[in-house]
N, C-alpha and C positions, 0 to 999 in steps of 0.2 A: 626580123630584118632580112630583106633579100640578098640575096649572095651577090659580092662584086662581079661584075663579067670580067672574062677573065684576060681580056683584052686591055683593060683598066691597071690589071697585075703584071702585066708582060709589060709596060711604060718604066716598069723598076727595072734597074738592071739585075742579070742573072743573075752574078754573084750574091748581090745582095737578098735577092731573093732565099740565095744557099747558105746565108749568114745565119747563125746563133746569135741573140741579141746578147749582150753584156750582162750575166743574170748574176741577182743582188737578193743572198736570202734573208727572207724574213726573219726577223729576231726579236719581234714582239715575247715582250717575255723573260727572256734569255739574259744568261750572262753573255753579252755580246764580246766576242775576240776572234773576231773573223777578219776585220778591216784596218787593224793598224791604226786604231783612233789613241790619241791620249786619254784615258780614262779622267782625268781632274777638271773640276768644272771650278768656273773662276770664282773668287771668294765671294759672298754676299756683299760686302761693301764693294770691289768692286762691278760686280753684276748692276749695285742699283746706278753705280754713276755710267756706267754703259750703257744701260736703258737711259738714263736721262740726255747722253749723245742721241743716241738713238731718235727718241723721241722729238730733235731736233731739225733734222735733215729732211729737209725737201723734198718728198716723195714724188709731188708732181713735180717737178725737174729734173731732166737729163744729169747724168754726170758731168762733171768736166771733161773734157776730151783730153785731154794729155795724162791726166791724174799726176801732174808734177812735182803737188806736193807730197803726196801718198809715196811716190816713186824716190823722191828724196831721202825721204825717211828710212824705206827698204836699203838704200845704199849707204846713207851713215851708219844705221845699226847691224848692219846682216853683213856687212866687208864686202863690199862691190867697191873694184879698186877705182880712183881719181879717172873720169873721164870717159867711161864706162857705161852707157848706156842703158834701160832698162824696158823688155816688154811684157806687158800683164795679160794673165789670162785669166778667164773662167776654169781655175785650176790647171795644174800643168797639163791634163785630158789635151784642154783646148790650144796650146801651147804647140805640142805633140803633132795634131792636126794641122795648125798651121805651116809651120817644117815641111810636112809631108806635102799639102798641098802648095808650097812653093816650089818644091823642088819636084813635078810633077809633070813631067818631060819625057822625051823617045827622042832619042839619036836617030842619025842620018837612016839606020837601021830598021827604025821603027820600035826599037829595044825599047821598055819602059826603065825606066831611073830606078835604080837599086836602092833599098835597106838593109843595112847588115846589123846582126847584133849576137852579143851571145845568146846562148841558151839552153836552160832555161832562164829567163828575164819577162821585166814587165808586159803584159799580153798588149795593149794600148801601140807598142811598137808597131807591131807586125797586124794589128787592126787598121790602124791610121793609114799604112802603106795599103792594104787593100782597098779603102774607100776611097785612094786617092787614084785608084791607077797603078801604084809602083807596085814592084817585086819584090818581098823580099826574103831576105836569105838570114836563118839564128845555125850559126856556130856551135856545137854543142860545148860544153866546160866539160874538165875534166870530173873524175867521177868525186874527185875532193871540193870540186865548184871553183875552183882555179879555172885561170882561162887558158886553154889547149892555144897557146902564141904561134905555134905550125900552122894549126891551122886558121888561126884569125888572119894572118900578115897573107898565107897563100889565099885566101878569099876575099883579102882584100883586094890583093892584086889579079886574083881571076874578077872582080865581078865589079873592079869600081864603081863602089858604092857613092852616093849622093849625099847618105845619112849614115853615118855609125852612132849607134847609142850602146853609153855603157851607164850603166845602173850601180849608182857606187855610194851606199851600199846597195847590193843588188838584192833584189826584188824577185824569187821569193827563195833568196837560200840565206842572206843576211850579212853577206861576207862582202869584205871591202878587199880590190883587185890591186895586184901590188902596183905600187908605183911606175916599177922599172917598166913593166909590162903596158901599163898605159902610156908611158912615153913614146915608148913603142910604136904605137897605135898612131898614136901622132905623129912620129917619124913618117910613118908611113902611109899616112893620110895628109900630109901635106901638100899643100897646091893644089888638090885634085878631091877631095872630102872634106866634107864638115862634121865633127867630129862631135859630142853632143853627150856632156856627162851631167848624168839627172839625179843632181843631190836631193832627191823627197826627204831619204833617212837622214841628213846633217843634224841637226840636233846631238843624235843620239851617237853618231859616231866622231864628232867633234874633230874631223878632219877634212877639206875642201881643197878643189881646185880653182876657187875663183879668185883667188890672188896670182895665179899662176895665166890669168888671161892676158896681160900683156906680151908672156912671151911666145903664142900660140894663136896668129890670127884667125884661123881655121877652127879654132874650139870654140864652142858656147856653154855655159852654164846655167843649169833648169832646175831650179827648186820649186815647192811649195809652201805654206804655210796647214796646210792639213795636220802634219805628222806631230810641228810643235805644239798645236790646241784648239787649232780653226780650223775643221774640216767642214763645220758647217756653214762656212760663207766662199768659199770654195773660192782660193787666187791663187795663182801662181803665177811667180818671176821669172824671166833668164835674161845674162847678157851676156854679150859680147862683142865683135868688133863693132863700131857702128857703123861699118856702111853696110855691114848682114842686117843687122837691126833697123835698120832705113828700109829697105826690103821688105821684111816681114811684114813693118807697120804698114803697108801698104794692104795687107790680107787682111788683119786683124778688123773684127768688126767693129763698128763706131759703138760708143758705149758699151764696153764685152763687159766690163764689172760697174755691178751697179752700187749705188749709193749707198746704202746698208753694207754692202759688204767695204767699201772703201771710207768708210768711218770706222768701219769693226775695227781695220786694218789698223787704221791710222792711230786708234784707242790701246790697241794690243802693242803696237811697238811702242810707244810710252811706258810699257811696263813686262818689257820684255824679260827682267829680272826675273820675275813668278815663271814663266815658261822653262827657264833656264836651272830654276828647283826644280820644274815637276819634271825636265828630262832627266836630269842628276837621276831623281828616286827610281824613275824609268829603266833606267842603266842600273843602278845596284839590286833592282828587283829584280833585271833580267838573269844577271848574274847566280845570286842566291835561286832563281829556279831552276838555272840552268845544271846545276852543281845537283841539286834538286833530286830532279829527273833523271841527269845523266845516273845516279847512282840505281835505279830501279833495272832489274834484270830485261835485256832484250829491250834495252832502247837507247837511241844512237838519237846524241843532241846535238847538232852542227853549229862550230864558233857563230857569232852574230856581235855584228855593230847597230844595229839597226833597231828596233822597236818592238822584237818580235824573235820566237826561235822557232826552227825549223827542227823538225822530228821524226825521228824515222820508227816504226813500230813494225810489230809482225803481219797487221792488220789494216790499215789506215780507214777501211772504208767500214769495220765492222767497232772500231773505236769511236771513229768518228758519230756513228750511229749513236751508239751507248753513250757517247755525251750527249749527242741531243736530247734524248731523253731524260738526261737530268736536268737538260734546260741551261747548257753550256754550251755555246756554237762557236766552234773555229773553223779553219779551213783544211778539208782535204785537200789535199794538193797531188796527190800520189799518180792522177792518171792526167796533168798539166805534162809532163814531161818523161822519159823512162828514167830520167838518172833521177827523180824524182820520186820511186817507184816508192807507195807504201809511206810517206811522207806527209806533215800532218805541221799546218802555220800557225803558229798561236801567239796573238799579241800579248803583250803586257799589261796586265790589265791595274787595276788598284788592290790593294792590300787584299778586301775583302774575294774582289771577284779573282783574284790570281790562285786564294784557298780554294772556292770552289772550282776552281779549273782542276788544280794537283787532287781533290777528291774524282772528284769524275773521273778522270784520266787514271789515276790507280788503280778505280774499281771495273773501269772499261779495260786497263789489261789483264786485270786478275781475270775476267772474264771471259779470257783468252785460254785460260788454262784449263 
């Protein structure tokens, strides 16, 4: 193949050129607990009446454009309060992107539009702001993963932001931020910020702010369905006021989820009960590993609401090794952040693969010795 000229290369913008693509390891093979996926696959009966939906739906036809009834269902079952609005994405990724590229503007100044957030938090933030344009700005947490409120309020107020996102539970230390502290946020992001808390974890922390959207016109609420058992048809919700949400739908592209995935949808909230057992066992697993683990010399297990614990080792990147080798992959995480230092994500996996996790991992830190 001849090499592009390189004039052809220079039509991309710089930055983009200086980007790291979004890299997703391989795990053919593996005991996969890198990604936060629910491990339980749906029962054989019914797998076969979801293929027989399946096998239904109109391939060659467009979706519906509204997806209204899909959207109905999200908000009887899931508590989107009376009046409340809803817009869908090609998973929250796409969601995230749209935010970004609406609020994707320069002051009289030429200044580009801020993002603020803590951090460390989900990387998708501070990605979307730079494809879009914006600036932005991660808060560091304190070293307990608390949010340092000095400095979140003074950067709010140095750098009014466009977009605050808080990750609750956040993404990747598992801790859910206190109340007092997000009202806060709000307090102070009123009139002048949109405020944007990204339930993915709900499930498994069983506590939400989307009841609390009436009293906060400025806040929006962004979940997925990934984290409770559909990661592979990939949708994500948020709402909030609706004249944001009027807005938005103006960016969103025609058709963003397609027909498989908004039957999957529509099949899954009919039997939302089953999801609601496998996060239950999710939570008492995480628990017992965490109790687990915390008890092994020289390893530091950080509370978690969320689908996954966060680990601190003397090692991270020479443990991490030694599980892959046994054909266990989780996430290092240790060099995402410093207060992250030597830090090591590991989902929840099922009975069998959470064993071979705690094998690996014991004998990856005996290995240490």
């Amino acid at each position: 193949m001849t090499a592009l000229p390189t004039r052809l290369l220079e039509l991309i913008r710089p930055d983009v050129r200086q980007m790291a693509a979004y890299h997703v390891q391989d795990a053919h093979g593996m005991v996969k607990l890198d990604v936060m996926e629910n491990p339980y696959h749906l029962p054989p009966q019914l797998r076969q009446q979801l293929g027989a939906v399946l096998a239904q739906v109109a391939l060659n036809r467009y979706p519906t454009p509204d997806y209204q009834r899909l959207k109905q269902k999200i908000a009887e079952r899931l508590g989107v309060p009376p009046g409340y609005p809803l817009i869908l994405g090609n998973g929250s990724d796409e969601l995230i992107s749209l935010l970004a590229l609406a609020c994707a503007q320069k002051d009289a100044d030429g200044r580009a539009a801020r993002v603020l957030s803590p951090a460390p938090s989900f990387v998708m933030y501070a990605m979307s702001a730079q494809i879009a344009g914006l600036e932005f700005t991660g808060v560091p947490l304190q070293a307990d993963f608390t949010l340092d409120m000095p400095a979140m309020l003074a950067a709010i107020a140095r750098e009014q932001p466009a977009l605050v996102y808080l990750s609750y539970p956040n993404n990747p230390t598992g801790n859910l931020f206190a109340d007092s502290d997000i009202e806060a946020i709000l307090q102070a992001c009123a009139g002048r910020s949109l405020v944007v808390l990204d339930e993915a974890y709900q499930p498994f922390a069983q506590v939400s702010w989307m009841e609390r959207l009436p009293q906060y016109p400025h806040m929006l609420v962004m979940r997925t369905v990934s984290k409770l058992g559909l990661a592979g048809i990939r949708l994500g919700y948020m709402s909030g006021h609706p004249d944001l949400l009027a807005q938005l739908e103006k960016l969103r592209p025609p058709f963003n989820v397609n027909v498989l995935t908004e039957a999957a949808a529509n099949f899954a909230l009919d039997h939302l009960s089953l999801f609601d057992i496998q996060a239950a066992a999710i939570c008492q697993a995480r628990e017992q590993l965490a109790q687990q683990i915390a008890a092994w010399p020289g390893v530091q297990v950080f509370p978690s609401a969320a689908n996954f614990l966060l680990v601190r080792v003397a090692d991270s990147e020479r443990v991490f090794q030694h599980m892959l080798q046994h054909k266990v992959l989780i996430k290092n995480v240790g060099k995402m952040h410093t207060l992250l230092s030597n830090c090591l994500r590991i989902t929840i996996g099922a009975p069998e693969e959470n064993q071979a996790m705690l094998a690996a991992l014991k004998a990856a830190l005996d290995s240490l010795n």
